[in-house]
C-alpha positions as CSV (number, residue, x, y, z in Angstrom):
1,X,131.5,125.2,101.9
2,X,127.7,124.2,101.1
3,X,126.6,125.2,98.3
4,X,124.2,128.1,97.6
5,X,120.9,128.6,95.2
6,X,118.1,130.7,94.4
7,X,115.4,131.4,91.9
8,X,115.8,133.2,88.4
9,X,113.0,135.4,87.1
10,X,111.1,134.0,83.6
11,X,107.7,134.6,82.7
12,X,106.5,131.3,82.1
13,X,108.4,128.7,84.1
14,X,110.7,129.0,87.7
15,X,114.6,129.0,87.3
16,X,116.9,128.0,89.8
17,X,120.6,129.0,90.2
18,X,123.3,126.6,92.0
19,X,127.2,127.5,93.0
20,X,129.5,125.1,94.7
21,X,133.2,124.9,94.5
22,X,132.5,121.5,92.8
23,X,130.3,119.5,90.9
24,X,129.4,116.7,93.7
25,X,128.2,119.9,95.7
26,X,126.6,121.5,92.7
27,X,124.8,118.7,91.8
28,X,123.7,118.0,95.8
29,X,122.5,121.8,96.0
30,X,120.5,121.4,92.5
31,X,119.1,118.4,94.5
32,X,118.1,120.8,97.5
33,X,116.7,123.9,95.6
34,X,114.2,121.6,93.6
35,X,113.3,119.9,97.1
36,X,112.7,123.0,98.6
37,X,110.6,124.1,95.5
38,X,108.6,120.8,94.8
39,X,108.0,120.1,98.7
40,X,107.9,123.6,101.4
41,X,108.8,121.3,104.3
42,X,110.2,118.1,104.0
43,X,107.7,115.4,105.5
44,X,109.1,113.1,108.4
45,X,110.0,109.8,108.0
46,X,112.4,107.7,107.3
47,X,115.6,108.3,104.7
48,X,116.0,105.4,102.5
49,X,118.6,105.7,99.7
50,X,118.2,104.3,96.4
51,X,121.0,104.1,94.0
52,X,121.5,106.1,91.2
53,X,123.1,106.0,87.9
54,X,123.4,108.0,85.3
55,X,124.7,109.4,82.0
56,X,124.5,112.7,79.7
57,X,126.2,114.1,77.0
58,X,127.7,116.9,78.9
59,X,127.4,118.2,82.3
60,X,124.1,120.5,81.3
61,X,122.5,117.0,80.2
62,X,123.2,115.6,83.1
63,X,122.2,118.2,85.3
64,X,118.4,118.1,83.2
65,X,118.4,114.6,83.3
66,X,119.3,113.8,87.5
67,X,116.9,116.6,88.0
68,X,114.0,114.9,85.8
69,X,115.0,111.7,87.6
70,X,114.1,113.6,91.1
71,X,110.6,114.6,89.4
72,X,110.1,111.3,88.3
73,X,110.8,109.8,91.9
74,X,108.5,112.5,93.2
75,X,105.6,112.8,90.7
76,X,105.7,108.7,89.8
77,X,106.8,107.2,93.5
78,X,105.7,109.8,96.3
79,X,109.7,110.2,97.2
80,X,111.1,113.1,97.6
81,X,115.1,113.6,97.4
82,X,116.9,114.7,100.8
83,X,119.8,113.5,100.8
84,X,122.3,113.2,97.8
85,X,125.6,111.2,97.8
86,X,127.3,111.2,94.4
87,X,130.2,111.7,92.3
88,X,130.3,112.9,88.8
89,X,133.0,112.3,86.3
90,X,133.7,112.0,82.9
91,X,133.9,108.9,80.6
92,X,135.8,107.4,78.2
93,X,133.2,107.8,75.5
94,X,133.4,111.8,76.6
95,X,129.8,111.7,78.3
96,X,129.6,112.6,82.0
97,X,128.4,109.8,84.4
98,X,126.8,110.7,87.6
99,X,127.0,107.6,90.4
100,X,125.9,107.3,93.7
101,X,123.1,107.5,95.7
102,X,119.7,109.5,96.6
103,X,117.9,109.4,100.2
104,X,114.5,109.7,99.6
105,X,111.8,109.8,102.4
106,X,108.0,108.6,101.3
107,X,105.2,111.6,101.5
108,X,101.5,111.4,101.1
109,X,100.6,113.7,98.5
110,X,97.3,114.6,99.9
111,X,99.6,116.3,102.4
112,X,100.8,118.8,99.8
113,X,101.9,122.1,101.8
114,X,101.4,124.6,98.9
115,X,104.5,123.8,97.4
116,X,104.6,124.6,93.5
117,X,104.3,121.7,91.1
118,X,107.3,120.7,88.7
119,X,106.7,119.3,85.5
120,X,110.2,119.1,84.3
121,X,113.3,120.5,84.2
122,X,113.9,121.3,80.4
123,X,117.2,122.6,78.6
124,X,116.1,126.2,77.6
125,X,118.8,128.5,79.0
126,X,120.4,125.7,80.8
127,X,124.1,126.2,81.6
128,X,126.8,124.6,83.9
129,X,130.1,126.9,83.9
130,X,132.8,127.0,86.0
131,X,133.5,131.2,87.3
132,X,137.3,131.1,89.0
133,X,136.9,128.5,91.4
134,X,133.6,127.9,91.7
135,X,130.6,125.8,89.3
136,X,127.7,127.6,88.4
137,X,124.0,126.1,87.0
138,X,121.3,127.9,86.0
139,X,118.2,125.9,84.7
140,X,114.5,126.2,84.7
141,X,111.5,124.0,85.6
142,X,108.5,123.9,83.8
143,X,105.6,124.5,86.3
């Protein structure tokens, strides 16, 4: 099943919910809803994937951090995520790794549709739970 989102109300930044019944799929939908909030309609062009790699010090940090790595790509690079192929699993050292890969397609950003701007996402309120047999995130961008 694909994975669902939607936004949270807060008075000064945008939240953004994710369920899947796992975390690859969480983490893939967190991937979509900030897309869909950074960029109304994903330009055309061509997907090229760029590995990615990285660590937090439990899933909530690494939720923050993959989803500041997207900004980055976005804000530093012009690249927007569309595709996400990963798997996230915990380490010997007791952080949780995220590996795999991101297809990004290039934009121009004087094409910007009217999509909202993302500074970051940031840790107030984050959370990552899992509810019977399903993962749940709920995090919010500073806009």
């Amino acid at each position: 099943m694909r994975a669902q989102h939607g936004t949270l109300e807060h008075t000064a930044d945008l939240g953004l919910w994710i369920e899947a019944e796992d975390l690859s799929g969480l983490f893939a939908g967190a991937a979509e809803a900030l897309g869909q909030v950074m960029w109304e309609n994903p330009p055309p062009g061509e997907v090229v994937w760029r590995s990615l790699d990285l660590r937090g010090v439990d899933l909530v940090d690494l939720l923050v951090r993959y989803l500041n790595e997207l900004v980055y790509l976005f804000d530093a690079k012009d690249l927007l995520c569309l595709k996400v192929d990963t798997a996230i699993d915990q380490h010997p050292d007791g952080s949780t790794v995220l590996v795999g890969r991101v297809g990004l397609v290039e934009f121009d950003p004087a094409q910007s549709n009217g999509a909202t701007a993302v500074k970051a996402a940031t840790y107030h309120q984050a959370k990552l739970v899992r509810r019977g047999n399903r993962w749940r995130a709920e995090v919010f961008l500073d806009v």
